[in-house]
Backbone as XML, in Angstrom:
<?xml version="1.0"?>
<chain id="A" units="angstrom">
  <residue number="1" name="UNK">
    <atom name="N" x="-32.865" y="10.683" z="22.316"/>
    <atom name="CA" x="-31.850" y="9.704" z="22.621"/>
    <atom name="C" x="-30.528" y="10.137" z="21.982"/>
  </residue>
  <residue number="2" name="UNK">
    <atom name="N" x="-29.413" y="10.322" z="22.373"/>
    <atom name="CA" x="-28.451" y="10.239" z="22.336"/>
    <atom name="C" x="-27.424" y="9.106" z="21.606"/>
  </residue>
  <residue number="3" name="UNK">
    <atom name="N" x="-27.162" y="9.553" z="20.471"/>
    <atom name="CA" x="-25.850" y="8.699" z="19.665"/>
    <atom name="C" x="-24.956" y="8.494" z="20.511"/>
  </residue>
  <residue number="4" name="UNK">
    <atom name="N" x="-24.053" y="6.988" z="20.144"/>
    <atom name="CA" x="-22.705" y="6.965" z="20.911"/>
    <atom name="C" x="-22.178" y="7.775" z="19.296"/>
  </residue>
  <residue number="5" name="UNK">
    <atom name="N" x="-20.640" y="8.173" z="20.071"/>
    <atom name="CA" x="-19.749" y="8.803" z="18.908"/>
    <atom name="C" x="-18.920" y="7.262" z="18.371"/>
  </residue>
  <residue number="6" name="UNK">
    <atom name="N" x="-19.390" y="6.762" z="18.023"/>
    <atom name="CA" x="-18.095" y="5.716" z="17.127"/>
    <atom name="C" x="-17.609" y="5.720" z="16.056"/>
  </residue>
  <residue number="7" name="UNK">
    <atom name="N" x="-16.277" y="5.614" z="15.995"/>
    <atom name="CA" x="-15.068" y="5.927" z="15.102"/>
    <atom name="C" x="-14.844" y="4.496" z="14.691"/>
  </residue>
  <residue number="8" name="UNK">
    <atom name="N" x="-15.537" y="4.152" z="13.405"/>
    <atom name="CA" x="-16.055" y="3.398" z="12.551"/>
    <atom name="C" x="-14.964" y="3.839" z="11.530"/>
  </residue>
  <residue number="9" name="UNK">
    <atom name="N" x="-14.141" y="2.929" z="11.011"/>
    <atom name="CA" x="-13.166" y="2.860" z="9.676"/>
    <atom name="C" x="-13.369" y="1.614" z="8.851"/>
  </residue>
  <residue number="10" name="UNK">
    <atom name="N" x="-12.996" y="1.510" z="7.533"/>
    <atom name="CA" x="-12.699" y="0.225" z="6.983"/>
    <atom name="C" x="-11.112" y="0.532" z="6.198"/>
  </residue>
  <residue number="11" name="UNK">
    <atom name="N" x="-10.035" y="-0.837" z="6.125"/>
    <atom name="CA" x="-8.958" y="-1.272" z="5.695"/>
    <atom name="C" x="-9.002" y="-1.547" z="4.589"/>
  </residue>
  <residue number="12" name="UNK">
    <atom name="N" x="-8.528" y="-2.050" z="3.442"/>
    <atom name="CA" x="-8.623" y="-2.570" z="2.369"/>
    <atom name="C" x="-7.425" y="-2.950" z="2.630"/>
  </residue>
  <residue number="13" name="UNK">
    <atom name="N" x="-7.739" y="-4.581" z="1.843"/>
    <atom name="CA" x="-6.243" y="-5.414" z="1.927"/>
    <atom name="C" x="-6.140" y="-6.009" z="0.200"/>
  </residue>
  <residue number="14" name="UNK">
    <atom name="N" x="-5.118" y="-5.551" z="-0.373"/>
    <atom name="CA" x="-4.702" y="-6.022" z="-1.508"/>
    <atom name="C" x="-3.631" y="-6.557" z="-1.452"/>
  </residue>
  <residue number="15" name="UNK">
    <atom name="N" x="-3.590" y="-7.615" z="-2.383"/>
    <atom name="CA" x="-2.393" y="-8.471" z="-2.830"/>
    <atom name="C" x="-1.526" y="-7.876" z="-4.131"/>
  </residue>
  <residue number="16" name="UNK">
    <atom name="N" x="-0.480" y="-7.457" z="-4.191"/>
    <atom name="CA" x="0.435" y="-6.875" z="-5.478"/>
    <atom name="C" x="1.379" y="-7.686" z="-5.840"/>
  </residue>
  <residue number="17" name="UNK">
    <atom name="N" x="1.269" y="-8.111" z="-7.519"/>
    <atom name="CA" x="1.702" y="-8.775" z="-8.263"/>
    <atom name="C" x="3.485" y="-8.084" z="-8.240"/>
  </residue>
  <residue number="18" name="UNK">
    <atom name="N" x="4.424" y="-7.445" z="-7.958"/>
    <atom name="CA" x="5.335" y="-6.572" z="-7.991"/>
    <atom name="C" x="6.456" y="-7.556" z="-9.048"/>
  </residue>
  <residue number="19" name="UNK">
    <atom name="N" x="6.165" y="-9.007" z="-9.053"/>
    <atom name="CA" x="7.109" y="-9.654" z="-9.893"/>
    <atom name="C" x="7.054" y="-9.381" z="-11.198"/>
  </residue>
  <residue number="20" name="UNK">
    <atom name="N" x="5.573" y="-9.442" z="-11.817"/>
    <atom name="CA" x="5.305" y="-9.519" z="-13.210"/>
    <atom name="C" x="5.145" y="-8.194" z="-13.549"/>
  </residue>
  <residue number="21" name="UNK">
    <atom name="N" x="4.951" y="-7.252" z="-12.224"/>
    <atom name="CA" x="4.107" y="-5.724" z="-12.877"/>
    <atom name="C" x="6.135" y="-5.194" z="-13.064"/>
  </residue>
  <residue number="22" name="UNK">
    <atom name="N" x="7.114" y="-5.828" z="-12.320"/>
    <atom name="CA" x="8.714" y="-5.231" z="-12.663"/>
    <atom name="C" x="9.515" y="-5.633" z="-13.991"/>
  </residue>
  <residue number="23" name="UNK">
    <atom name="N" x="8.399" y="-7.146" z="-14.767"/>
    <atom name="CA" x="8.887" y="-7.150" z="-15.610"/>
    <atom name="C" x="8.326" y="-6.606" z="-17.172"/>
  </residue>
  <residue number="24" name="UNK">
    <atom name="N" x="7.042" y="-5.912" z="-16.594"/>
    <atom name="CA" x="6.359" y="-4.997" z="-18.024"/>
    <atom name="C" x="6.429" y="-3.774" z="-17.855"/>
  </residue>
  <residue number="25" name="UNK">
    <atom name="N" x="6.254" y="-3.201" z="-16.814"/>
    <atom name="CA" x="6.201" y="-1.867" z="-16.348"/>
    <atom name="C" x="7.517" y="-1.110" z="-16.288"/>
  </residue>
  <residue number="26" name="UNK">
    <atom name="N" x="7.326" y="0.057" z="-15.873"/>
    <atom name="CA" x="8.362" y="1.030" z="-14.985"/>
    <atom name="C" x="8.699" y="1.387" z="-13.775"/>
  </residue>
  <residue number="27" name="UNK">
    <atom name="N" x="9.234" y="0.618" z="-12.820"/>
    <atom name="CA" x="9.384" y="0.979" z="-11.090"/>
    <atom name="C" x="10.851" y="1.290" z="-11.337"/>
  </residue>
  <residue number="28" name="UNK">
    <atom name="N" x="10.853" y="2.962" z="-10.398"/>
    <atom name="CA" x="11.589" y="3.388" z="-9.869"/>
    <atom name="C" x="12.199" y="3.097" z="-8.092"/>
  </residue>
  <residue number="29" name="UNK">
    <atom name="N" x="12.593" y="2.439" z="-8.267"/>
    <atom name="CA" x="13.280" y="2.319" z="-6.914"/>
    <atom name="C" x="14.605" y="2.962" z="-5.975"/>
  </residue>
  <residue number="30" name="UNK">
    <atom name="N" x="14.144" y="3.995" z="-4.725"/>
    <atom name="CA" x="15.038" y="4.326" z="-4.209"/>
    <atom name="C" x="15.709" y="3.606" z="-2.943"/>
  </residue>
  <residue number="31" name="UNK">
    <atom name="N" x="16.760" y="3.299" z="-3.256"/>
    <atom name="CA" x="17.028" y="2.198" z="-1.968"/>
    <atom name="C" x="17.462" y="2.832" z="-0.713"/>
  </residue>
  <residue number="32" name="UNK">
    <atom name="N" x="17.912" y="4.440" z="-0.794"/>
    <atom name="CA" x="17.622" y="5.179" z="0.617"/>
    <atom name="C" x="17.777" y="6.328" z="0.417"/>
  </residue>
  <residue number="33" name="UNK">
    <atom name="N" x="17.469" y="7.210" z="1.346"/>
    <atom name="CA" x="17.583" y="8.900" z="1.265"/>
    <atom name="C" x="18.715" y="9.770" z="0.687"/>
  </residue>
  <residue number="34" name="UNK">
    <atom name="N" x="19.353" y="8.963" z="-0.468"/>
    <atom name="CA" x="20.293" y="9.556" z="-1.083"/>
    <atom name="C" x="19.947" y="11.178" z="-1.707"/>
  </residue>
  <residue number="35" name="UNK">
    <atom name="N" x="21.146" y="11.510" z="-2.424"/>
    <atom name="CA" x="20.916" y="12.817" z="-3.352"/>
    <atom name="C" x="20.038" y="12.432" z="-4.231"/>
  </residue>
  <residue number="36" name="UNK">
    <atom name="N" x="19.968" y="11.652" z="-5.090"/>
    <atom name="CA" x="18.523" y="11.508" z="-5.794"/>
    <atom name="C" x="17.432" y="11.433" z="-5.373"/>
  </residue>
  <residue number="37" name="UNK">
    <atom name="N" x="17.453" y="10.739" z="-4.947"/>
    <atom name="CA" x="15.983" y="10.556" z="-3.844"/>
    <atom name="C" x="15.243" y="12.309" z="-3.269"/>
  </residue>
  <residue number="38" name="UNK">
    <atom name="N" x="16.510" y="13.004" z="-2.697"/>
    <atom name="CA" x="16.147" y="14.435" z="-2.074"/>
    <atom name="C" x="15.736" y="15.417" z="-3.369"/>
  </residue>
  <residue number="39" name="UNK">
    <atom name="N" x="16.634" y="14.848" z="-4.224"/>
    <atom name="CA" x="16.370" y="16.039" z="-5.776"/>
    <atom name="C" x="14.573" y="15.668" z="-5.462"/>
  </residue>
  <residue number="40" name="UNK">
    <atom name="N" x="14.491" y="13.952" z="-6.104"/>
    <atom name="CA" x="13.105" y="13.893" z="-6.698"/>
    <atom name="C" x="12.129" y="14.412" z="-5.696"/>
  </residue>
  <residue number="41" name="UNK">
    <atom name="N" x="11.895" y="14.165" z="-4.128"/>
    <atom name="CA" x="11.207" y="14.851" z="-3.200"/>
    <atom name="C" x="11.582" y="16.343" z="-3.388"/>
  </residue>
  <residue number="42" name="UNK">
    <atom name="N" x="11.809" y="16.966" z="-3.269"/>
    <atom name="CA" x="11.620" y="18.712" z="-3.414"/>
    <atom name="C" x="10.894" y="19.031" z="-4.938"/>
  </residue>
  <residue number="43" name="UNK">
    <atom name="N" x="11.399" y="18.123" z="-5.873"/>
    <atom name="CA" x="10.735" y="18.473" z="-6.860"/>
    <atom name="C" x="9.252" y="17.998" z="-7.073"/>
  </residue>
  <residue number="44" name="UNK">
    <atom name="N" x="9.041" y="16.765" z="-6.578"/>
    <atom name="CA" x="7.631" y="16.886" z="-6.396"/>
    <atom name="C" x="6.828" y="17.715" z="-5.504"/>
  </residue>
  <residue number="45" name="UNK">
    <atom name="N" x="7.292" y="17.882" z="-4.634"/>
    <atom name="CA" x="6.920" y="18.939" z="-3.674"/>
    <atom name="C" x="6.644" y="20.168" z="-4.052"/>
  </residue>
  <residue number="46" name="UNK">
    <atom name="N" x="7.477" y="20.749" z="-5.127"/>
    <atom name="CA" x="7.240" y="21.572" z="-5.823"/>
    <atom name="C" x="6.150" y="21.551" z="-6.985"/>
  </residue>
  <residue number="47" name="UNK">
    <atom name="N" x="5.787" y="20.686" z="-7.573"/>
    <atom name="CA" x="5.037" y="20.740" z="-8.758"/>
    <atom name="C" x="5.670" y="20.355" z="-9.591"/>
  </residue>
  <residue number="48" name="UNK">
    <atom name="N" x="6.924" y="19.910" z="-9.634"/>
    <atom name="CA" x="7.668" y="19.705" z="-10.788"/>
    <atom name="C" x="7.613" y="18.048" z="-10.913"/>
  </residue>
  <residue number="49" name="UNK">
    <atom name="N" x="6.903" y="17.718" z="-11.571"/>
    <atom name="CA" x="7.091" y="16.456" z="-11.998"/>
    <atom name="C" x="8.061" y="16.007" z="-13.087"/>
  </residue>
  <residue number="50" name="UNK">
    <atom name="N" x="8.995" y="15.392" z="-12.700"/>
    <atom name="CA" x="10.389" y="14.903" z="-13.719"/>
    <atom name="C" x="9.753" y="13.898" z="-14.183"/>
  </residue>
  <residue number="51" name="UNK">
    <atom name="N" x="9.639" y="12.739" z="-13.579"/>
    <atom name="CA" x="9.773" y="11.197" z="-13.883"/>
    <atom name="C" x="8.069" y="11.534" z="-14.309"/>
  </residue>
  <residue number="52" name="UNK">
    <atom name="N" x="7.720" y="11.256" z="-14.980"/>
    <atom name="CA" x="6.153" y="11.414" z="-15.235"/>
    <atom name="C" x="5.785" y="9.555" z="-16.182"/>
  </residue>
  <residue number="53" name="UNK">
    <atom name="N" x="7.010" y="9.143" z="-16.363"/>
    <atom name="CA" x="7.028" y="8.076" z="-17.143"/>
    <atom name="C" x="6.361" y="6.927" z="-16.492"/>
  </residue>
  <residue number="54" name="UNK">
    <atom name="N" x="6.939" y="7.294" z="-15.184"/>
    <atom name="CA" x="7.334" y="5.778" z="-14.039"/>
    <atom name="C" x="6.385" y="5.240" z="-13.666"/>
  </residue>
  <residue number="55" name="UNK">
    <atom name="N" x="5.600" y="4.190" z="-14.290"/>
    <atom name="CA" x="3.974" y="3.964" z="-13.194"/>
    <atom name="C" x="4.340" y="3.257" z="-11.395"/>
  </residue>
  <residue number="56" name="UNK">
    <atom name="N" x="5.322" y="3.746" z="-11.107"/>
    <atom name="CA" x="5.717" y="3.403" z="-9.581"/>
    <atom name="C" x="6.903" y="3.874" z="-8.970"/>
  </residue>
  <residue number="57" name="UNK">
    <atom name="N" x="6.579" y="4.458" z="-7.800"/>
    <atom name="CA" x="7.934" y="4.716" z="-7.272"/>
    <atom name="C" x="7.875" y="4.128" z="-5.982"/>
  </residue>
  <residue number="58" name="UNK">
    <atom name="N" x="9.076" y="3.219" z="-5.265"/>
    <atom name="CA" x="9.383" y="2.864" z="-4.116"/>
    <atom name="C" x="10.689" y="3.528" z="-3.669"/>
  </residue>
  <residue number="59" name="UNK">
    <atom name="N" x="10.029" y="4.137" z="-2.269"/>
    <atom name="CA" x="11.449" y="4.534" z="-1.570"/>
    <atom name="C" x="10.917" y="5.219" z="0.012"/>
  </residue>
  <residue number="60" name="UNK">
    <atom name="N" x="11.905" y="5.604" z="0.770"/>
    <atom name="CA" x="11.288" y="6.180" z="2.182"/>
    <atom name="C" x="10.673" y="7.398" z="1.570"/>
  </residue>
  <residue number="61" name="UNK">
    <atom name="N" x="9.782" y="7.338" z="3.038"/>
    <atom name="CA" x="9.020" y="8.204" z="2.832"/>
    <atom name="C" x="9.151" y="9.864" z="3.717"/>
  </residue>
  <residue number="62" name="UNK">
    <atom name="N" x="8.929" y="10.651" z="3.221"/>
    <atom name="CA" x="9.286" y="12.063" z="3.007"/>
    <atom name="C" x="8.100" y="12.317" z="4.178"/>
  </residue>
  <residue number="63" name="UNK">
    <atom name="N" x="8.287" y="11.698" z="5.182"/>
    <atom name="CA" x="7.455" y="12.449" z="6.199"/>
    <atom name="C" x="7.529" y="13.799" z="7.084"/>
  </residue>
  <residue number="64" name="UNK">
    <atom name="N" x="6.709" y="13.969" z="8.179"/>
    <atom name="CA" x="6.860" y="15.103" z="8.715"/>
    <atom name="C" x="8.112" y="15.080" z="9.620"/>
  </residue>
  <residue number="65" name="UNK">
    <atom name="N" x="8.886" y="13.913" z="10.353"/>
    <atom name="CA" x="10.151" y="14.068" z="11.092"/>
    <atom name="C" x="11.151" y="14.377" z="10.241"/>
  </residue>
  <residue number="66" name="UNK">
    <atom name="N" x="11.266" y="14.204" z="9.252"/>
    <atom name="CA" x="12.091" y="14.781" z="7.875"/>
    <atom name="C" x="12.068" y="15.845" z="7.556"/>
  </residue>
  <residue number="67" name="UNK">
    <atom name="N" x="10.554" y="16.251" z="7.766"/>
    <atom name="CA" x="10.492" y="17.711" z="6.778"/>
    <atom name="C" x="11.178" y="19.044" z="6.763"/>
  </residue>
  <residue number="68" name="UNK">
    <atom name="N" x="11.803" y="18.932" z="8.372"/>
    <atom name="CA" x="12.655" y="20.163" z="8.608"/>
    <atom name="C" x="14.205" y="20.261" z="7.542"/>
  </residue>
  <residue number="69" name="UNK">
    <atom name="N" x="14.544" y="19.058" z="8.033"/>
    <atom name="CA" x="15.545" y="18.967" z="7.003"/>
    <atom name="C" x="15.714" y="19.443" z="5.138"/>
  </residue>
  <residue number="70" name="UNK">
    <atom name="N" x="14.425" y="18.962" z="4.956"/>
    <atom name="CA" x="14.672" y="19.032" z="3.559"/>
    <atom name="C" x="13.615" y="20.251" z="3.067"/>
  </residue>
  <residue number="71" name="UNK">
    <atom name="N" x="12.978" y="21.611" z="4.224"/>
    <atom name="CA" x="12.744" y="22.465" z="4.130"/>
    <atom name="C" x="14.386" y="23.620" z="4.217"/>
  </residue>
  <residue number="72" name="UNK">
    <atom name="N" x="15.127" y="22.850" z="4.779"/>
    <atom name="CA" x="16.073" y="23.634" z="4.962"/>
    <atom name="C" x="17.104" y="23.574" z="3.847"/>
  </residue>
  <residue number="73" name="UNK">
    <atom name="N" x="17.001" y="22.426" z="3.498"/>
    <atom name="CA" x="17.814" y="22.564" z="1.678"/>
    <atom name="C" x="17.155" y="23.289" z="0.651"/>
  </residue>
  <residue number="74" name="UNK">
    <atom name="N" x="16.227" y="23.420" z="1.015"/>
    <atom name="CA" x="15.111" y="24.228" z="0.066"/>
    <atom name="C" x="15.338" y="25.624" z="0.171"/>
  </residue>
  <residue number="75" name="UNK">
    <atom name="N" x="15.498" y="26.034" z="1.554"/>
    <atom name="CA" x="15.648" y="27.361" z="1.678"/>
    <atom name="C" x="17.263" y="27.517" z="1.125"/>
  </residue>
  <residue number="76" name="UNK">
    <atom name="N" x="18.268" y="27.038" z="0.964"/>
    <atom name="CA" x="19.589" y="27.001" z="0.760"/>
    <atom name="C" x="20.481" y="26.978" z="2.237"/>
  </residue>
  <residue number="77" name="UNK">
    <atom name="N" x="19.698" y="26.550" z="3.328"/>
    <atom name="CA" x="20.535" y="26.322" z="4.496"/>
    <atom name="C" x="21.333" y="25.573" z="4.921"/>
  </residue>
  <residue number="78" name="UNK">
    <atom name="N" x="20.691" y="24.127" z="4.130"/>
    <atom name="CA" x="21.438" y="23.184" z="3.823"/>
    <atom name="C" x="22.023" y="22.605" z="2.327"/>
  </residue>
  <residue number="79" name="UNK">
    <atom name="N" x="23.411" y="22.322" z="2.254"/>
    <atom name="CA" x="23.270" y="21.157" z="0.977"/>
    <atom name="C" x="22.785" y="20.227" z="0.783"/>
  </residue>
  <residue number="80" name="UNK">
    <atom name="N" x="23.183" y="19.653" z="-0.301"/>
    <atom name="CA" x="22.362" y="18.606" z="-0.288"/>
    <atom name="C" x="22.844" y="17.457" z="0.208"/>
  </residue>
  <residue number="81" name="UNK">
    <atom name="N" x="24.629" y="17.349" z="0.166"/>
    <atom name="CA" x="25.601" y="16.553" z="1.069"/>
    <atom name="C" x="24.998" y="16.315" z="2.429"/>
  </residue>
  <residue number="82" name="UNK">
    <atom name="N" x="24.865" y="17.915" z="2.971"/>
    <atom name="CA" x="24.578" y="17.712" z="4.244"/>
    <atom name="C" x="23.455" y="17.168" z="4.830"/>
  </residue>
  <residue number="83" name="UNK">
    <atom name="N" x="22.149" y="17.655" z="4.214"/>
    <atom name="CA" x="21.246" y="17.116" z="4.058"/>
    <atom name="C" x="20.817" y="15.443" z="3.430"/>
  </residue>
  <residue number="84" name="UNK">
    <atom name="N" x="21.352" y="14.909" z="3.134"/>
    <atom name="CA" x="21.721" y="13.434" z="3.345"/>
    <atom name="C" x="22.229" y="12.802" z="3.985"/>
  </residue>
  <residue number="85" name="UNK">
    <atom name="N" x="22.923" y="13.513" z="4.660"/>
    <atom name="CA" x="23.950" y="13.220" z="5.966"/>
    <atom name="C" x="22.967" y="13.191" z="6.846"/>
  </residue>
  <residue number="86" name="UNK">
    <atom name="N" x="22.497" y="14.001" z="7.433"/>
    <atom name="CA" x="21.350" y="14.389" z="8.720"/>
    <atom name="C" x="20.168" y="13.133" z="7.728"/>
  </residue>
  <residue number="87" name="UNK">
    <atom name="N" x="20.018" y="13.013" z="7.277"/>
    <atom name="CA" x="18.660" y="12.129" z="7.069"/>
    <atom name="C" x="18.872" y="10.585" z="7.280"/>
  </residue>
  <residue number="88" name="UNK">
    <atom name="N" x="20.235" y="10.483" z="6.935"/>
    <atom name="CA" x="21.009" y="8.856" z="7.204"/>
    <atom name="C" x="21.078" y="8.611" z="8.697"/>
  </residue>
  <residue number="89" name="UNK">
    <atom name="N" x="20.661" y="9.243" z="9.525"/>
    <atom name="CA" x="20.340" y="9.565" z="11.095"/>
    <atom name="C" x="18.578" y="9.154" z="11.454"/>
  </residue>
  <residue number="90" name="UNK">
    <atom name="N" x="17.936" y="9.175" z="10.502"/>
    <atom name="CA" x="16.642" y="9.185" z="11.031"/>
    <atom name="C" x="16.267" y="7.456" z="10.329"/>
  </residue>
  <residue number="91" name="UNK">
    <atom name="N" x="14.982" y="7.079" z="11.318"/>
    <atom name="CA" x="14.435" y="6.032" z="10.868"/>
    <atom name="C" x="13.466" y="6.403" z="9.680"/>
  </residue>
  <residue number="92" name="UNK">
    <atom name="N" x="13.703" y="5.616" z="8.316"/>
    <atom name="CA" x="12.590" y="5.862" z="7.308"/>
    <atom name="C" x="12.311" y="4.541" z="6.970"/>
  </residue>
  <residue number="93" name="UNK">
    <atom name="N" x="10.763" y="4.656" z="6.910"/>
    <atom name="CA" x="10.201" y="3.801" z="5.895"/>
    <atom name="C" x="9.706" y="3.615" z="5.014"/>
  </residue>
  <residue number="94" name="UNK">
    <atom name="N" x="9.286" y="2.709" z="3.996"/>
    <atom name="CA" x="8.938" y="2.545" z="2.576"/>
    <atom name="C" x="7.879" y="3.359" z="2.204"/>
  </residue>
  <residue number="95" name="UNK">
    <atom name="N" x="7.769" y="3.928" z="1.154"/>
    <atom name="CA" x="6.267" y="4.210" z="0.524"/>
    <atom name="C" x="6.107" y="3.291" z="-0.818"/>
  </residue>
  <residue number="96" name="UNK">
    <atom name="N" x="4.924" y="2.946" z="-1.215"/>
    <atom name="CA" x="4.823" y="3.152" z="-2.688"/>
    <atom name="C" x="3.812" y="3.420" z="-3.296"/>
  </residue>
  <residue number="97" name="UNK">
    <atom name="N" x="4.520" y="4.168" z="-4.226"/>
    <atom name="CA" x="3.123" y="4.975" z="-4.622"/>
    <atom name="C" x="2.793" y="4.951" z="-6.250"/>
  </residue>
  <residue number="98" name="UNK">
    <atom name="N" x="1.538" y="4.556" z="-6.301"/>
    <atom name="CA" x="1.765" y="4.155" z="-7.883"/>
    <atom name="C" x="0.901" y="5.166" z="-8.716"/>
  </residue>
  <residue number="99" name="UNK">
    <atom name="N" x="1.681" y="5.185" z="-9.971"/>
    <atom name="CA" x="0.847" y="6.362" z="-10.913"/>
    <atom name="C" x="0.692" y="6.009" z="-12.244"/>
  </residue>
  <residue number="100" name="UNK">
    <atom name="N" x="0.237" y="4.810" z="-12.850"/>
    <atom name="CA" x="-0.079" y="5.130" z="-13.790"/>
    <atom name="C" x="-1.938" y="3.888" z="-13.579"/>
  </residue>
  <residue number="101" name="UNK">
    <atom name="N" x="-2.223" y="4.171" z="-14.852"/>
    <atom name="CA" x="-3.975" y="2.836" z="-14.724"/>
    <atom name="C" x="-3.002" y="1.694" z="-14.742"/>
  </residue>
  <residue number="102" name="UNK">
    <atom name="N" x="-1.949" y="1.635" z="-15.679"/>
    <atom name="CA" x="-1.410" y="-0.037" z="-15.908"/>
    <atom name="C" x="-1.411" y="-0.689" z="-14.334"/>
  </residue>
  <residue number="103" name="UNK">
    <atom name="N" x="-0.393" y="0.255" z="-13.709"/>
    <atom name="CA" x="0.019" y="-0.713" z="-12.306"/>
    <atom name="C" x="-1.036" y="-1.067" z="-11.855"/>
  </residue>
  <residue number="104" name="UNK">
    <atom name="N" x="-2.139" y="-0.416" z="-11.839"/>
    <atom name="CA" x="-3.431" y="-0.827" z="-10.935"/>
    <atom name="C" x="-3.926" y="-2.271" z="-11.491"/>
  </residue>
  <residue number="105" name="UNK">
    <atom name="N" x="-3.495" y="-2.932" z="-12.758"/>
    <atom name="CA" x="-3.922" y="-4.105" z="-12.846"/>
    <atom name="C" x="-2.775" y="-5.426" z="-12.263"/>
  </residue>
  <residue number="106" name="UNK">
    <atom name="N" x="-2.166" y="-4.968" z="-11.177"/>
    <atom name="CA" x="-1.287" y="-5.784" z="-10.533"/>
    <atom name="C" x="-1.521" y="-6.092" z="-9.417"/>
  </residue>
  <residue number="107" name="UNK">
    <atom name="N" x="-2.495" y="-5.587" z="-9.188"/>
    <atom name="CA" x="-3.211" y="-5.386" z="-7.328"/>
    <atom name="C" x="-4.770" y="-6.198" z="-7.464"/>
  </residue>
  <residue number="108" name="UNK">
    <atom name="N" x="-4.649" y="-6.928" z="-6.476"/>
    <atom name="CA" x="-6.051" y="-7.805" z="-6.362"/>
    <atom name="C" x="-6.275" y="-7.177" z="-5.370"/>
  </residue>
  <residue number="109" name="UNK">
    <atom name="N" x="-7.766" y="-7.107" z="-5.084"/>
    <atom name="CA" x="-8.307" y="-6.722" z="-4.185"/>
    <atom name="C" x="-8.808" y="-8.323" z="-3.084"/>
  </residue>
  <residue number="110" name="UNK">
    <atom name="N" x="-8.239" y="-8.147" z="-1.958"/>
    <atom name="CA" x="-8.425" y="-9.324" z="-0.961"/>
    <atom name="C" x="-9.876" y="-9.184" z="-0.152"/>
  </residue>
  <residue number="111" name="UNK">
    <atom name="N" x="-9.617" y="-8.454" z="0.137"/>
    <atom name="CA" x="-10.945" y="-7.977" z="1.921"/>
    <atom name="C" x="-10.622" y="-6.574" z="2.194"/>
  </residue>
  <residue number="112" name="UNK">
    <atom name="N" x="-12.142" y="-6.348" z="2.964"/>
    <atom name="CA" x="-12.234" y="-4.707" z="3.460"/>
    <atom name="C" x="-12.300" y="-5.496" z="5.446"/>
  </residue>
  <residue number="113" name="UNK">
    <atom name="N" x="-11.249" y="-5.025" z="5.853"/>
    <atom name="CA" x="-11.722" y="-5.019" z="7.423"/>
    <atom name="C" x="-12.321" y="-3.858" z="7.962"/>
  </residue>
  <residue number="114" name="UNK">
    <atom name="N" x="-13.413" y="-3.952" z="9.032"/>
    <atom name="CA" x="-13.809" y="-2.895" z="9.709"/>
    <atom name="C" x="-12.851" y="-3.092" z="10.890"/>
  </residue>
  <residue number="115" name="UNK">
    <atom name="N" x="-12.865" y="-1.700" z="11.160"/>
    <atom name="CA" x="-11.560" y="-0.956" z="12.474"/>
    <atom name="C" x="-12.507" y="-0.314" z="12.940"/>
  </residue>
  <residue number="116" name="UNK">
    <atom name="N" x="-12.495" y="-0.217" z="14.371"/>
    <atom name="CA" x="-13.194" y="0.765" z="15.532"/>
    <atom name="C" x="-11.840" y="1.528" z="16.230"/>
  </residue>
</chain>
């Protein structure tokens, strides 16, 4: 007999405390694809971890419709002027991504949905 192939996932839905975890913690917040923002993406990208302090960073996210761009500041093709310029052109959205154990006690865990 023959299996069906089903593409069986589960969601996890958490609730984040972000009020109380902004007033003990460390969140870095980038409010858009500025020159900072491009420094800190290449440098993580690289291995170079600067901010190692921060148990959170919010800001767009450094996806693949981006990536040409800020492969090309990398190579020195672009500045970094320019390369903020061309990125203030594209739609980005939020990430956040958290790094230290503390933040993780700001997040309740709600429900797991199953997805087909």
């Amino acid at each position: 007999m023959r299996r069906k192939n089903v593409n069986l996932g589960y969601v996890s839905i958490y609730e984040f405390d972000i009020e109380n975890a902004e007033k003990k913690l460390t969140i870095k917040r980038f409010n858009n694809a500025d020159e900072e923002w491009l420094l800190f993406v290449v440098n993580n990208r690289k291995g170079n971890i600067i901010d190692s302090k921060t148990d959170m960073h919010i800001g767009p996210v450094a996806d693949d419709n981006i990536y040409q761009s800020i492969r090309l500041f990398e190579t020195g093709a672009y500045d970094a002027e320019y390369t903020v310029k061309k990125l203030k052109t594209e739609v980005l959205h939020d990430q956040w991504t958290l790094h230290s154990d503390e933040i993780l006690k700001y997040l309740n865990f709600i429900e797991a949905k199953e997805v087909k």
